[in-house]
C-alpha atoms as an extended CHARMM CRD file, in Angstrom:
* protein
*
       233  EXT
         1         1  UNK       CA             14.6140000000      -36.9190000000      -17.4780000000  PROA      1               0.0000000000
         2         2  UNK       CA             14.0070000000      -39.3940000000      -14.5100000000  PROA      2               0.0000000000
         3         3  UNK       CA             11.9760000000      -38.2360000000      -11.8760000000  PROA      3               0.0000000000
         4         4  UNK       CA             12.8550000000      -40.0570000000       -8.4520000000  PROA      4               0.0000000000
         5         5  UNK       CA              9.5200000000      -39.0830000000       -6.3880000000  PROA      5               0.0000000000
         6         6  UNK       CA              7.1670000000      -41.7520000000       -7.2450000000  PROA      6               0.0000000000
         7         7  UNK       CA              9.9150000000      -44.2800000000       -8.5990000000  PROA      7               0.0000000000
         8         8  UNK       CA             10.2960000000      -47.7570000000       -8.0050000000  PROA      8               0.0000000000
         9         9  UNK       CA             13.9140000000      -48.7700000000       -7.6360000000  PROA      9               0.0000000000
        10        10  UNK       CA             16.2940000000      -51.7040000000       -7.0240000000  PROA      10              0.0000000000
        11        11  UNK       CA             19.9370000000      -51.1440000000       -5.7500000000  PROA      11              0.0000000000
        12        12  UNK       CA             22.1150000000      -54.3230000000       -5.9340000000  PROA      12              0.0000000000
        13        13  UNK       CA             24.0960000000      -54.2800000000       -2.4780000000  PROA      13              0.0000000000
        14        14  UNK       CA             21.5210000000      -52.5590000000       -1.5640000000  PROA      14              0.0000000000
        15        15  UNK       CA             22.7020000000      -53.4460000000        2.4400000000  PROA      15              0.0000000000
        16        16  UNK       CA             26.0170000000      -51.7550000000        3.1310000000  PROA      16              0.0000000000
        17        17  UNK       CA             28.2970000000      -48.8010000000        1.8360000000  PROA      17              0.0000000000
        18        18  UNK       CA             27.1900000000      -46.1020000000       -0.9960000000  PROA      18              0.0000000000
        19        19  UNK       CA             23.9570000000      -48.8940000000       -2.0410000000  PROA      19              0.0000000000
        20        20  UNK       CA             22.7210000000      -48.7320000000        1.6660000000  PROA      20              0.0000000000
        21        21  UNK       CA             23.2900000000      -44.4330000000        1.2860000000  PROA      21              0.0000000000
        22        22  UNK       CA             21.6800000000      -44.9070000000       -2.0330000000  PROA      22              0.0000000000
        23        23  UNK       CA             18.5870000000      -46.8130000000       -0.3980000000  PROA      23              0.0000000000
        24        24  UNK       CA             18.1720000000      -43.6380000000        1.8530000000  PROA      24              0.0000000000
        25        25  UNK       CA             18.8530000000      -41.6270000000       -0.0340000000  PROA      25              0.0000000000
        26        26  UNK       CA             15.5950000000      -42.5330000000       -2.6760000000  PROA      26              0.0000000000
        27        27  UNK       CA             13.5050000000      -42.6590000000        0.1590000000  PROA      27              0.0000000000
        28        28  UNK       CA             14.0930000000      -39.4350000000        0.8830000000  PROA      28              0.0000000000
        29        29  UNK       CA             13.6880000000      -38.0270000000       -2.2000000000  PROA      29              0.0000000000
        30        30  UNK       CA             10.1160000000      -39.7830000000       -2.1380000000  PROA      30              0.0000000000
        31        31  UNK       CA             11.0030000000      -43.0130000000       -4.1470000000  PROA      31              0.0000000000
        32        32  UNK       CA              7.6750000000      -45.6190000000       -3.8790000000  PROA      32              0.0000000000
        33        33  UNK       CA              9.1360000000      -48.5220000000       -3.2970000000  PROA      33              0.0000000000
        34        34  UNK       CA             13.1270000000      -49.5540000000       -2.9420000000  PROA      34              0.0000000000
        35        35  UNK       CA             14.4330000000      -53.5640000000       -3.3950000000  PROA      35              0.0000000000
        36        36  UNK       CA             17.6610000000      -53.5790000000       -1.7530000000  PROA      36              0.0000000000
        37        37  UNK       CA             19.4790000000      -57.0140000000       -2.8520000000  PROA      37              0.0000000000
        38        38  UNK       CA             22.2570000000      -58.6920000000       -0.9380000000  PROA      38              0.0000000000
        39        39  UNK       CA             23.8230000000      -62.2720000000       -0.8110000000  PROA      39              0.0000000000
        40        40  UNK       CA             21.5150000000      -62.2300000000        2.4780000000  PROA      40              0.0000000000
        41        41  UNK       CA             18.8210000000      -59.5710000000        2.5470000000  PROA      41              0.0000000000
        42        42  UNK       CA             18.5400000000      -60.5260000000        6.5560000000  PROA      42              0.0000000000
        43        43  UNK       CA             21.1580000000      -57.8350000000        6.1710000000  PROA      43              0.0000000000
        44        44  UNK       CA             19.3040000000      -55.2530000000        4.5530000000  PROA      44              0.0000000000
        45        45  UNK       CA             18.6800000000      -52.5810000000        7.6260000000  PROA      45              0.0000000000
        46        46  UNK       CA             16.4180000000      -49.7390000000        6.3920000000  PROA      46              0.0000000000
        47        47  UNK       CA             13.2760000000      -50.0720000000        7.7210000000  PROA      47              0.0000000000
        48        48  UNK       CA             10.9310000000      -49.5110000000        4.2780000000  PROA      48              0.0000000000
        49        49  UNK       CA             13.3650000000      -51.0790000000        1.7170000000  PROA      49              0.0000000000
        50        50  UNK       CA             12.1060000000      -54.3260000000        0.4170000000  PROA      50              0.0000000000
        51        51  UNK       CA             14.9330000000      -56.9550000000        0.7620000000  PROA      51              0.0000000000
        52        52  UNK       CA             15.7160000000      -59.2780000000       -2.0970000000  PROA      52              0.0000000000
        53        53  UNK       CA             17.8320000000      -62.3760000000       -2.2450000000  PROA      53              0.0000000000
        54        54  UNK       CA             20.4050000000      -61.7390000000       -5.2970000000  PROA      54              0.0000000000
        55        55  UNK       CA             23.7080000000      -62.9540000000       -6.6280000000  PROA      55              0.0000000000
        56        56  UNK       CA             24.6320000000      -60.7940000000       -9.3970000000  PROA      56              0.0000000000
        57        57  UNK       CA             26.7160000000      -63.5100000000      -11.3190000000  PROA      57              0.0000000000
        58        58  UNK       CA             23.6520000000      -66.3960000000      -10.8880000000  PROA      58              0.0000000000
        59        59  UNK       CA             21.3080000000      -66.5480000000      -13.8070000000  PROA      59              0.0000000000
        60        60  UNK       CA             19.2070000000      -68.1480000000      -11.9920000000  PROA      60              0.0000000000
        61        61  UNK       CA             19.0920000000      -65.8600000000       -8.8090000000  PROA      61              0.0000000000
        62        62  UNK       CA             19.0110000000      -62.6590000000      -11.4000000000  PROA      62              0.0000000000
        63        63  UNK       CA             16.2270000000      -64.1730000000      -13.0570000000  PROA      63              0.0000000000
        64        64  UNK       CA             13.9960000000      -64.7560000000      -10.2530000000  PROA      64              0.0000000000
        65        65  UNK       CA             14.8150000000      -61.3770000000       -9.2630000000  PROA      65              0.0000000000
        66        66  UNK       CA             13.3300000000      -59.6460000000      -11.7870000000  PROA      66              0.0000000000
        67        67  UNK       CA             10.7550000000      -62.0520000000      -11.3370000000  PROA      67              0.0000000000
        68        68  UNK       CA              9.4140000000      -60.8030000000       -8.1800000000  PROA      68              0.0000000000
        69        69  UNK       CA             10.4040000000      -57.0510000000       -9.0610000000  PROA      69              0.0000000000
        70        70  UNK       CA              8.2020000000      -56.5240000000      -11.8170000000  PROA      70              0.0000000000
        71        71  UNK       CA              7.1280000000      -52.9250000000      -11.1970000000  PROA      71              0.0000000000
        72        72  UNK       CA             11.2960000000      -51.3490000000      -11.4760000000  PROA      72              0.0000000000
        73        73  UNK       CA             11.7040000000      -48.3090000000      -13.3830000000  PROA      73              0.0000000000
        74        74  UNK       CA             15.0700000000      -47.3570000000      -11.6490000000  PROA      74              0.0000000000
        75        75  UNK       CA             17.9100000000      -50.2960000000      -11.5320000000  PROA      75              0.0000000000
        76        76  UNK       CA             20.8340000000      -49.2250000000       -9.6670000000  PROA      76              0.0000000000
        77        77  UNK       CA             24.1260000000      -51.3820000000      -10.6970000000  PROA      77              0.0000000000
        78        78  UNK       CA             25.7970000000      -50.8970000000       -7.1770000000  PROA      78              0.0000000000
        79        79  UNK       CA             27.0340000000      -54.5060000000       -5.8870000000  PROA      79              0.0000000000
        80        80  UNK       CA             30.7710000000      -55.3340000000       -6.7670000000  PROA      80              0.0000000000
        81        81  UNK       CA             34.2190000000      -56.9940000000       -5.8250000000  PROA      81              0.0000000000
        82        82  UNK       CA             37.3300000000      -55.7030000000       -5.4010000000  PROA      82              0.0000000000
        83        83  UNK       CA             39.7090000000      -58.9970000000       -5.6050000000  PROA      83              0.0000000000
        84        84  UNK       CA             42.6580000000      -56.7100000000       -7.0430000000  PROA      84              0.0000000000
        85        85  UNK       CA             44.2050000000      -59.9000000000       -8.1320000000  PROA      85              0.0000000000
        86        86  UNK       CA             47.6960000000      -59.5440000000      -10.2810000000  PROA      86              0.0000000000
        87        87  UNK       CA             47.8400000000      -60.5380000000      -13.9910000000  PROA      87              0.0000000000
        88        88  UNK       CA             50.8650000000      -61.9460000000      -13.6970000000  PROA      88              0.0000000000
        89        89  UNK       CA             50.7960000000      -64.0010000000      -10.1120000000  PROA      89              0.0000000000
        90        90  UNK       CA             47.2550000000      -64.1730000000       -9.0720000000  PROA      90              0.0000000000
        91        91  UNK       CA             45.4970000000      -67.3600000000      -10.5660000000  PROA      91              0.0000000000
        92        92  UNK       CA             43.4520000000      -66.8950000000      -13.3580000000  PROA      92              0.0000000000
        93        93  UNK       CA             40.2070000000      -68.0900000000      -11.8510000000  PROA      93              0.0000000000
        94        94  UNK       CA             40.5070000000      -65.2450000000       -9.1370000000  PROA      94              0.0000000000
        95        95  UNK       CA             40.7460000000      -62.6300000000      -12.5420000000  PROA      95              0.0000000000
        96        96  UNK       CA             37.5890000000      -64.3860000000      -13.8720000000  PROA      96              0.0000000000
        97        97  UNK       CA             36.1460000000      -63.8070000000      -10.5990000000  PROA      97              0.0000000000
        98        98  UNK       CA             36.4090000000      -60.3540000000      -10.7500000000  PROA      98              0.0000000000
        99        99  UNK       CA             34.9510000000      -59.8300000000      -14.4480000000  PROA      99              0.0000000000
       100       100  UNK       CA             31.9210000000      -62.3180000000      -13.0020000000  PROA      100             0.0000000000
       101       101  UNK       CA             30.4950000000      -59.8470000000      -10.3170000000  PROA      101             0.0000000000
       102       102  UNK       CA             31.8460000000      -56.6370000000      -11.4360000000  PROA      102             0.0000000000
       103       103  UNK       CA             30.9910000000      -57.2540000000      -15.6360000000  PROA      103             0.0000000000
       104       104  UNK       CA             29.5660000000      -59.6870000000      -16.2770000000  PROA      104             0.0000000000
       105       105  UNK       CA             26.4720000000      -59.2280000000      -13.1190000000  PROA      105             0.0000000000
       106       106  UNK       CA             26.0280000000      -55.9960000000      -14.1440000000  PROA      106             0.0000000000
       107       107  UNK       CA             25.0490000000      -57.4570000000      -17.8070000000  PROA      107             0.0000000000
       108       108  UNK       CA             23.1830000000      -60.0160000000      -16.4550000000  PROA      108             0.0000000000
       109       109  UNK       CA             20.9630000000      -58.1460000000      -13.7160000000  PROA      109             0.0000000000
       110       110  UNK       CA             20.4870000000      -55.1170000000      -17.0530000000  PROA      110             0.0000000000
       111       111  UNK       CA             19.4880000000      -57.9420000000      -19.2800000000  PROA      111             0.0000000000
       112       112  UNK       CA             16.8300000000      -59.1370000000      -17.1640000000  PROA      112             0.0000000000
       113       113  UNK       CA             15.2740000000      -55.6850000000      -15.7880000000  PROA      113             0.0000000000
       114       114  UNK       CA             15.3940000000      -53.7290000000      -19.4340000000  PROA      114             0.0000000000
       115       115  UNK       CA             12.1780000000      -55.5850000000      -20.3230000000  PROA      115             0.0000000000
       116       116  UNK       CA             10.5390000000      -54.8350000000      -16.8600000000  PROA      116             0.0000000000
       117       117  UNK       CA             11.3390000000      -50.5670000000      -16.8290000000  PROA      117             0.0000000000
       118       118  UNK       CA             10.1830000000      -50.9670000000      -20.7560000000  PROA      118             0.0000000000
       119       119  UNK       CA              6.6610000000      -53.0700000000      -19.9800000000  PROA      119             0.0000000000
       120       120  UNK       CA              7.1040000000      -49.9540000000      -17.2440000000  PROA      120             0.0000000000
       121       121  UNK       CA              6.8890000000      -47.0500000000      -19.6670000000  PROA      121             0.0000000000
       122       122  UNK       CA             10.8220000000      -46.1220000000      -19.4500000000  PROA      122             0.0000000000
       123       123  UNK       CA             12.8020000000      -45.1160000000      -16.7490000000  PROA      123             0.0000000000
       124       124  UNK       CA             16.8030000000      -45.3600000000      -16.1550000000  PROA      124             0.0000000000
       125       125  UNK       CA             19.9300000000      -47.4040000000      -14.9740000000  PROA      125             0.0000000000
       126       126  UNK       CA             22.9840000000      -46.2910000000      -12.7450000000  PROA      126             0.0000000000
       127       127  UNK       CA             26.2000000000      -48.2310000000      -13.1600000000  PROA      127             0.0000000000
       128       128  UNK       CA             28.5900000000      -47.3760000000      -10.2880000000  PROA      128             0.0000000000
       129       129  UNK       CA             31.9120000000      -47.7790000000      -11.5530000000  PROA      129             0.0000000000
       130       130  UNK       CA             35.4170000000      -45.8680000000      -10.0980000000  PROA      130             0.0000000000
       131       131  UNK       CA             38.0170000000      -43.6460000000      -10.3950000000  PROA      131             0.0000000000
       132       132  UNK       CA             40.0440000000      -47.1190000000      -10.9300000000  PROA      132             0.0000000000
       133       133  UNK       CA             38.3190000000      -47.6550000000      -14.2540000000  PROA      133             0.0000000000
       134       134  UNK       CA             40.5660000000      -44.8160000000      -15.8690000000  PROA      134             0.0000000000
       135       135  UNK       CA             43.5090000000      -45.9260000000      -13.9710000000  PROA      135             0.0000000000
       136       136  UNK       CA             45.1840000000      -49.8340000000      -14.0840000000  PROA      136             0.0000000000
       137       137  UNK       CA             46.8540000000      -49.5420000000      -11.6660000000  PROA      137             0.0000000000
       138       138  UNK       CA             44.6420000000      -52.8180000000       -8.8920000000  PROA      138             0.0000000000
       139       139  UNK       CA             45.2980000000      -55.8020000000      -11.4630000000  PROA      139             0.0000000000
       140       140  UNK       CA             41.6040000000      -57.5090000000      -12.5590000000  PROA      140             0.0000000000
       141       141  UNK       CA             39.9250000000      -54.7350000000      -10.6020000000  PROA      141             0.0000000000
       142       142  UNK       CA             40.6180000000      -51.9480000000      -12.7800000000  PROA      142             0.0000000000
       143       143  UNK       CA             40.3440000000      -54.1430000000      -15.2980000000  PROA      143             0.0000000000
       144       144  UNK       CA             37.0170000000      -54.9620000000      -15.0730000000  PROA      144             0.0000000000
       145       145  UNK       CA             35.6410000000      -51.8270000000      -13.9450000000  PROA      145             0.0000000000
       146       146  UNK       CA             37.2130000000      -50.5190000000      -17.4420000000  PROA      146             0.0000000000
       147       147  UNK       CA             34.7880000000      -53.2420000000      -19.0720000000  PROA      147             0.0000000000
       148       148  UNK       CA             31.7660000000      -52.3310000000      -17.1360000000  PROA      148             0.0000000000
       149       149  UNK       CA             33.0000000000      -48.5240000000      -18.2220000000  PROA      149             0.0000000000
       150       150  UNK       CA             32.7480000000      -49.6210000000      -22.0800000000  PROA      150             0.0000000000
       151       151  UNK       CA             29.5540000000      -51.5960000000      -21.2400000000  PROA      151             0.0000000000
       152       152  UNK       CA             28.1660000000      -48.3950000000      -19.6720000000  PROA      152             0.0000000000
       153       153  UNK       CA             28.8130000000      -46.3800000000      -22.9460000000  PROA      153             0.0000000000
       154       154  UNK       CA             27.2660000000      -49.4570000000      -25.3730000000  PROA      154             0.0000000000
       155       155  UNK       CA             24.2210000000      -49.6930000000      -23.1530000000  PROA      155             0.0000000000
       156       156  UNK       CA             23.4500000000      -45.5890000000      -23.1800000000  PROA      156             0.0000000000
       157       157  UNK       CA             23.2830000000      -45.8230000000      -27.4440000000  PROA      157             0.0000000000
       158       158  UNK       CA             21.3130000000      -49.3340000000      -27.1930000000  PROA      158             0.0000000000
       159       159  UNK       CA             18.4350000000      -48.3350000000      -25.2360000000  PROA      159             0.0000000000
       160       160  UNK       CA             18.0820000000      -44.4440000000      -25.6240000000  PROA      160             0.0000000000
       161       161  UNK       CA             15.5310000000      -45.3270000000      -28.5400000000  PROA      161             0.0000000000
       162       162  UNK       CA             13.9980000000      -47.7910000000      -25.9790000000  PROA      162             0.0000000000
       163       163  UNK       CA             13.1310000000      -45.0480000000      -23.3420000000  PROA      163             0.0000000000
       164       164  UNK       CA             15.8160000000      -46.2140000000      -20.8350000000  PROA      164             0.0000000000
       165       165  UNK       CA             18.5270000000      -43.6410000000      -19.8230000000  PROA      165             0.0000000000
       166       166  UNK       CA             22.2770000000      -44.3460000000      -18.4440000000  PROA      166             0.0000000000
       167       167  UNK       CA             24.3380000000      -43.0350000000      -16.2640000000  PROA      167             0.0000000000
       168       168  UNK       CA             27.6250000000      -43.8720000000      -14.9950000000  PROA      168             0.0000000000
       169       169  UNK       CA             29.2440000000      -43.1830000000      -11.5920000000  PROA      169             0.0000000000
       170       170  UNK       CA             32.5460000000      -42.8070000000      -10.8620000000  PROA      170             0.0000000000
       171       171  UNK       CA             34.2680000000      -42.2130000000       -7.4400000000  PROA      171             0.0000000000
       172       172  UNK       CA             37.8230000000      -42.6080000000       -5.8600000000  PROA      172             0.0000000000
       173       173  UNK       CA             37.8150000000      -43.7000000000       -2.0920000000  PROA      173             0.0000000000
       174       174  UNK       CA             34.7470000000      -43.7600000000       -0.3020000000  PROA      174             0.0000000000
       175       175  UNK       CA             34.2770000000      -44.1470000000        3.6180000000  PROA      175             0.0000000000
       176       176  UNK       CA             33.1580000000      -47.5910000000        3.5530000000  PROA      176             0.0000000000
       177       177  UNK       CA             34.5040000000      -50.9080000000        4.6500000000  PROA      177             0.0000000000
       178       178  UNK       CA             36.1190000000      -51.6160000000        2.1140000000  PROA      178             0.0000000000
       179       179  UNK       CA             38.8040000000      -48.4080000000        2.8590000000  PROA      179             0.0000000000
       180       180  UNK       CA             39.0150000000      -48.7800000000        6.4520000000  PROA      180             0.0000000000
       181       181  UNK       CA             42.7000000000      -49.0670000000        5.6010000000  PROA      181             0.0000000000
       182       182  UNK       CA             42.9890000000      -46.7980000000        3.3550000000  PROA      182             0.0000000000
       183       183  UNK       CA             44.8250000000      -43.5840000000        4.2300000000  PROA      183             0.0000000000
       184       184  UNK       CA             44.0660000000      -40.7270000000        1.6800000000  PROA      184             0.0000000000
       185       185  UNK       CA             41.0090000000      -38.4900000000        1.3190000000  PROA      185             0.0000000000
       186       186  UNK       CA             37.5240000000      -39.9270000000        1.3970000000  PROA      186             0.0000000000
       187       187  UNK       CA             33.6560000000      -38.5490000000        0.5910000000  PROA      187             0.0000000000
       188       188  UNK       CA             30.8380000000      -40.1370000000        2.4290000000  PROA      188             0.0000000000
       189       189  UNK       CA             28.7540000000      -42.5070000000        1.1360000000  PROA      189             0.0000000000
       190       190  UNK       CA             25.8310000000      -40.2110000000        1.4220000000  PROA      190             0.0000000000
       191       191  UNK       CA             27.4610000000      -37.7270000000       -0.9640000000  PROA      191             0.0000000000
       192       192  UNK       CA             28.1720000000      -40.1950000000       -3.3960000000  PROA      192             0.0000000000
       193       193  UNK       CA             24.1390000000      -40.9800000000       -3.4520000000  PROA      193             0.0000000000
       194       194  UNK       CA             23.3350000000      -37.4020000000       -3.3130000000  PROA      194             0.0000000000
       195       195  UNK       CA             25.0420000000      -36.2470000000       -6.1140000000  PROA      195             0.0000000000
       196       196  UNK       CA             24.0540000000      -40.4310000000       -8.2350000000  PROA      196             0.0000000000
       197       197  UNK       CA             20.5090000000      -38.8960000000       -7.6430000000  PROA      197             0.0000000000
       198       198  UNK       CA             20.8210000000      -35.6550000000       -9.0860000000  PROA      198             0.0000000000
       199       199  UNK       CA             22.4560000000      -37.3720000000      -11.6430000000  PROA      199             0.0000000000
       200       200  UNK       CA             20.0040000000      -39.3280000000      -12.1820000000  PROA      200             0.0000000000
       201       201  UNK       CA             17.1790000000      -36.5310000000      -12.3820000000  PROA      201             0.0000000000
       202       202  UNK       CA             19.2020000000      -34.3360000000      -14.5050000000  PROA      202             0.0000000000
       203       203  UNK       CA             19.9460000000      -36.9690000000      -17.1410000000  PROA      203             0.0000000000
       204       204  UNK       CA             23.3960000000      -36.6460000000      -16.6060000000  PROA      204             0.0000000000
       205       205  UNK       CA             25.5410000000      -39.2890000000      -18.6700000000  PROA      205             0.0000000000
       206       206  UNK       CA             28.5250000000      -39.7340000000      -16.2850000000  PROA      206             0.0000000000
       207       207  UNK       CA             28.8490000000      -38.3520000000      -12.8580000000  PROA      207             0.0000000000
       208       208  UNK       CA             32.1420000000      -38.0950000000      -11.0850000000  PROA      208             0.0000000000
       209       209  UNK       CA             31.4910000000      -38.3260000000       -7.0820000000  PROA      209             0.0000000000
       210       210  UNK       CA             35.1300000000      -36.3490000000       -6.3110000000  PROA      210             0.0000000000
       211       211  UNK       CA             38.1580000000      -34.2150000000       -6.9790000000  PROA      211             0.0000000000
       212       212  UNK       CA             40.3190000000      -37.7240000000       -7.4960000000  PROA      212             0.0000000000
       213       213  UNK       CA             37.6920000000      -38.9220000000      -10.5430000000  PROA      213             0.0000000000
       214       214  UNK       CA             37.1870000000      -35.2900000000      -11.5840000000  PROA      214             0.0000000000
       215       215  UNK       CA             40.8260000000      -34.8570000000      -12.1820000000  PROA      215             0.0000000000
       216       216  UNK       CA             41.8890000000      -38.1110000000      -13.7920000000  PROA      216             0.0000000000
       217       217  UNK       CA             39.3630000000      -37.8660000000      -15.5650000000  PROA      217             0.0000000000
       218       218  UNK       CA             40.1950000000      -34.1740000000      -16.6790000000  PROA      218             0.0000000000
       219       219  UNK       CA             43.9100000000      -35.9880000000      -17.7940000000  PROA      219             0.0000000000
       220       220  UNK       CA             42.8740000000      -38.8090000000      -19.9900000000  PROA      220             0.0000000000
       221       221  UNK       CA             43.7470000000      -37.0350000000      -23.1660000000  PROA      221             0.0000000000
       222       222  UNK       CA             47.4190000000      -36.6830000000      -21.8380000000  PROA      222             0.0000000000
       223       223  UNK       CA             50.2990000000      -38.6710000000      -22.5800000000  PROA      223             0.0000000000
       224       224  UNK       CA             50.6360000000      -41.6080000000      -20.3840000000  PROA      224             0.0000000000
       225       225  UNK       CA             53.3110000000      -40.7350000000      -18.2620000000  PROA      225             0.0000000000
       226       226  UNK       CA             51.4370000000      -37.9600000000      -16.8910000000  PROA      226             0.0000000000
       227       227  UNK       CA             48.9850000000      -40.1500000000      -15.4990000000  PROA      227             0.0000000000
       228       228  UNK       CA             51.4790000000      -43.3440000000      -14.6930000000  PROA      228             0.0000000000
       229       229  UNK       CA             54.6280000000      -40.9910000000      -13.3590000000  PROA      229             0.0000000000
       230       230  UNK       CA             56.5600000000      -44.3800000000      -13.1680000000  PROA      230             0.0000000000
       231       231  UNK       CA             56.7500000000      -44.9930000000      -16.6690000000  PROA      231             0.0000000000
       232       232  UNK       CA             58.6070000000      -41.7240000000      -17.1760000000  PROA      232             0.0000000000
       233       233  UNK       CA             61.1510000000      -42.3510000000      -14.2210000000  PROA      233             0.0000000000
């Protein structure tokens, strides 16, 4: 189990929408130290947080990252795109561009912190991924939140015997930004963190943020029409 009082975490995106709840929401729950990373950490807001300059799909940025966060024991895959672009119509580079931030930075930023929690006695990694990685129905985006999904699963059996834990998090439409036009049903980017932490604490291997993940989620073993109802039209 992963105790968050006396942690030191990193949350990529760490400025904005459920990685600036998440930043809170460790302080509150008596985290030591938080990095919050963005593109430009002049945006990072909370008052304690330690901002860090990252782009998730630069070796080089990741690297000197980790470099200057040597004392993690909590990594926090939050930062992502949502590009949406079509397989058929979109070009190809904006597909790759998706996989780059949302699969491949993920691997990246995990490759380069797994030796700092382990020179740090253990500790544990939260990928945030969505409702959307059950579901293709947003082009590259589901797409390659389905990778980072798989990549989720491969990481929790690599480095269990290397005193890291894993959790996933999944979540429909959250009241960020990024759904200001979004008309349906959204949870607050505070609940999200709230229930990623107690995740966290309880060891829990997925956790699934609302009723939309919960129930799709709940239907993967059906047939596929019952989750795609235009396939049986």
């Amino acid at each position: 189990m992963t105790t968050i009082e006396g942690s030191v975490a990193l949350v990529t995106g760490g400025s904005r929408g459920i990685g600036r709840a998440l930043v809170t929401a460790l302080y509150e729950r008596g985290a030591k130290k938080v990095y919050a990373t963005a593109r430009d950490p002049r945006t990072v807001t909370h008052p304690d947080a330690v901002p860090l300059p990252l782009e998730v799909s630069d070796p080089a940025s990741v690297a000197a990252a980790a470099e200057q966060a040597r004392d993690v024991t909590l990594l926090i895959n939050n930062a992502g795109a949502a590009v949406n672009a079509s397989f058929l119509d979109a070009p190809v580079e904006d597909v790759r561009r998706e996989f780059e931030t949302n699969f491949y930075g993920p691997l990246l930023v995990t490759r380069a912190f797994v030796p700092v929690i382990e020179r740090n006695g253990g500790g544990h990694i939260l990928n945030v991924h969505s409702v959307l990685s059950w579901l293709g129905v947003a082009g590259s985006y589901s797409a390659s939140k389905a990778a980072l999904w798989s990549q989720t699963n491969s990481l929790r059996l690599d480095l269990k015997p290397r005193g890291i834990e894993v959790t996933g998090l999944h979540v429909g439409y959250v009241d960020t930004d990024m759904t200001a036009n979004v008309d349906a049903p959204k949870v607050t980017p505070e609940s999200v963190a709230a229930q990623a932490l107690d995740g966290i604490e309880s060891g829990a291997f997925e956790v699934l943020a609302d009723d939309l993940s919960r129930q799709v989620k709940a239907g993967l073993a059906a047939d596929l029409a019952a989750l795609y109802p235009q396939l049986a039209a």
